[in-house]
C-alpha positions as CSV (number, residue, x, y, z in Angstrom):
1,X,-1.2,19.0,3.9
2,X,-2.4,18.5,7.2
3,X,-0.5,16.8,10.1
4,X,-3.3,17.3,12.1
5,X,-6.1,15.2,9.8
6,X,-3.0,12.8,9.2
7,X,-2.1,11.9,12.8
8,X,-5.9,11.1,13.3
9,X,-6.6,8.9,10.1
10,X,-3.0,7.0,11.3
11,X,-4.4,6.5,14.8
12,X,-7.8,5.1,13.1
13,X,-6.3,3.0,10.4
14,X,-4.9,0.9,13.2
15,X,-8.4,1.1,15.1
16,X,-6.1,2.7,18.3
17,X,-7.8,5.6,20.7
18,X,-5.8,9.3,21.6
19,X,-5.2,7.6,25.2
20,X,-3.8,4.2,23.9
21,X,-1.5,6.0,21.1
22,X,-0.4,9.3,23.1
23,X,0.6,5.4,26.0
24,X,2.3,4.1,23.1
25,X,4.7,7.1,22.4
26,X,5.2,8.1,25.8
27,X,2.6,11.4,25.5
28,X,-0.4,12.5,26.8
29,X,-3.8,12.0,25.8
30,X,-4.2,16.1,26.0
31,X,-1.5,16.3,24.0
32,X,-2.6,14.1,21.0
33,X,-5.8,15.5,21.5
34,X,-4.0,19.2,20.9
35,X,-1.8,17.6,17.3
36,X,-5.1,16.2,16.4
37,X,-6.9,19.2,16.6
38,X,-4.6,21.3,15.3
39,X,-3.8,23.7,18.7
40,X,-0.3,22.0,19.3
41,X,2.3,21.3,16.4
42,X,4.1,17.4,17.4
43,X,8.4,17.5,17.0
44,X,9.3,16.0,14.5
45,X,10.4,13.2,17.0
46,X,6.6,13.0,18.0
47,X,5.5,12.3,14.4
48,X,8.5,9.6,13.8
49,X,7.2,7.7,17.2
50,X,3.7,7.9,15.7
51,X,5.1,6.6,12.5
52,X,6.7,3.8,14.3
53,X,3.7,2.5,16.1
54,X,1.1,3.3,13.4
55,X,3.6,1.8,10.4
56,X,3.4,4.7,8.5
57,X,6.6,6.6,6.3
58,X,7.1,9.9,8.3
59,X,6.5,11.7,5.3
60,X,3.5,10.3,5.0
61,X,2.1,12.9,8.0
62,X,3.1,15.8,5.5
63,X,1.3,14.2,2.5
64,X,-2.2,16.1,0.9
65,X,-4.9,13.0,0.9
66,X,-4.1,12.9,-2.9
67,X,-1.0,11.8,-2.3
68,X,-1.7,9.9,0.6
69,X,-4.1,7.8,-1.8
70,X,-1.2,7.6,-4.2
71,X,1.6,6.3,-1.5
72,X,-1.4,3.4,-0.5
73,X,-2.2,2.2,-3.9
74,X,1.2,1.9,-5.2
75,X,2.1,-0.2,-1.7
76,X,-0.8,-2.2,-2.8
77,X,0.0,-3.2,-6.2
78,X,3.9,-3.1,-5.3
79,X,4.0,-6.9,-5.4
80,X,1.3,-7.4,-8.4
81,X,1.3,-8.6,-11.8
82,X,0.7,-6.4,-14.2
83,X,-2.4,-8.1,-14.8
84,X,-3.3,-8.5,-11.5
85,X,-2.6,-4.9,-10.9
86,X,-5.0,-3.8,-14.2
87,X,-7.8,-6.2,-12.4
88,X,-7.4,-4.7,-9.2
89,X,-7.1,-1.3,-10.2
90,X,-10.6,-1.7,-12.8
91,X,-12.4,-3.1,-9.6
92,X,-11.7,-0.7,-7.3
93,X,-12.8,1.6,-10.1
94,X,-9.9,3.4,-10.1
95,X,-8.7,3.4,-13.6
96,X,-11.5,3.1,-16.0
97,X,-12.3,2.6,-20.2
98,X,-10.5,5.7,-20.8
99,X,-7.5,5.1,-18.7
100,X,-7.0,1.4,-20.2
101,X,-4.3,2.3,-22.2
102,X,-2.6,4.9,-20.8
103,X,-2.4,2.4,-17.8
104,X,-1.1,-0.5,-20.2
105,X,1.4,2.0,-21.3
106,X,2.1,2.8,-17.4
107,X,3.2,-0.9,-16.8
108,X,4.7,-1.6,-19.8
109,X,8.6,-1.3,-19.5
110,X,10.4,0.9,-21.8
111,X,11.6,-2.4,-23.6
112,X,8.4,-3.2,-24.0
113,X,7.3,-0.1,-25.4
114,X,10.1,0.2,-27.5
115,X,9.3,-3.5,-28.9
116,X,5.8,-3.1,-29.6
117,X,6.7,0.5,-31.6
118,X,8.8,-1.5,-33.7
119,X,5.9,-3.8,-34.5
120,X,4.6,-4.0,-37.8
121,X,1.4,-2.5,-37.9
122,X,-0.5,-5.2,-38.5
123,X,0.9,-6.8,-35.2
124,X,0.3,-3.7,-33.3
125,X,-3.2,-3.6,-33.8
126,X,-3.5,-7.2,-33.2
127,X,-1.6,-6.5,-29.8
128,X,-4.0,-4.1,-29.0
129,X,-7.2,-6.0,-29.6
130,X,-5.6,-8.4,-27.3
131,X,-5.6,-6.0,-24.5
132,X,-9.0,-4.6,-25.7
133,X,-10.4,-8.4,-25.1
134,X,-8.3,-8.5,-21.8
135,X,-10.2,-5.6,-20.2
136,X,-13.1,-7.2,-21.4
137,X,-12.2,-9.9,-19.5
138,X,-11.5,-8.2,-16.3
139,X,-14.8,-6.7,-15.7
């Protein structure tokens, strides 16, 4: 975790300068110069006006980047079909061949999951050349 790094890549991902930003949240631009380097630690009431103007969770300034990542693809499938999640996660080369099914499995609901175990299983591998055709599809 780094507020620093994460105060910066906020400010960038909304294309914003130090000057315009520290304006915004009634600073300085020495001052957001000094969190974004790392000589001055912001309140915790300077990172929630930074979070207002830059849309961005408060926690989200005491995330690692993994997590970070994690937090901006799950707001960017939030409203996705499963299949159009599986498509948009293949082509951004996030999930590949050997993740398939563990991601099937992933947005699958447990009723699902619990159906498809009580399969016979003739059906089940049916089911799963399905999905195997599926990915195909996606590519």
């Amino acid at each position: 975790m780094d507020i620093s790094k994460n105060i910066k890549t906020a400010r960038q991902d909304i294309k914003l300068t130090q000057s315009s930003l520290a304006s915004m949240i009634g600073s300085s631009k020495s001052a957001m110069s000094e969190y974004e380097s790392g000589i001055k630690v912001p309140s915790l009431s300077v990172i929630e006006e930074i979070a207002k103007v830059t849309k961005k969770p408060v926690y989200w300034f005491f995330m690692t980047a993994v997590e970070q990542k994690q937090w901006e693809i799950k707001d960017k499938i939030a409203n996705m079909t499963p299949e159009e999640q599986e498509k948009w996660l293949i082509k951004e080369k996030i999930i590949d061949d050997d993740n398939f099914i563990s991601f099937v499995q992933k947005i699958m609901n447990n009723e699902k999951i619990v159906q498809f175990a009580n399969e016979e299983e003739e059906d089940q591998l049916f089911v799963l050349e399905i999905l195997k055709i599926t990915k195909q599809f996606y590519r």
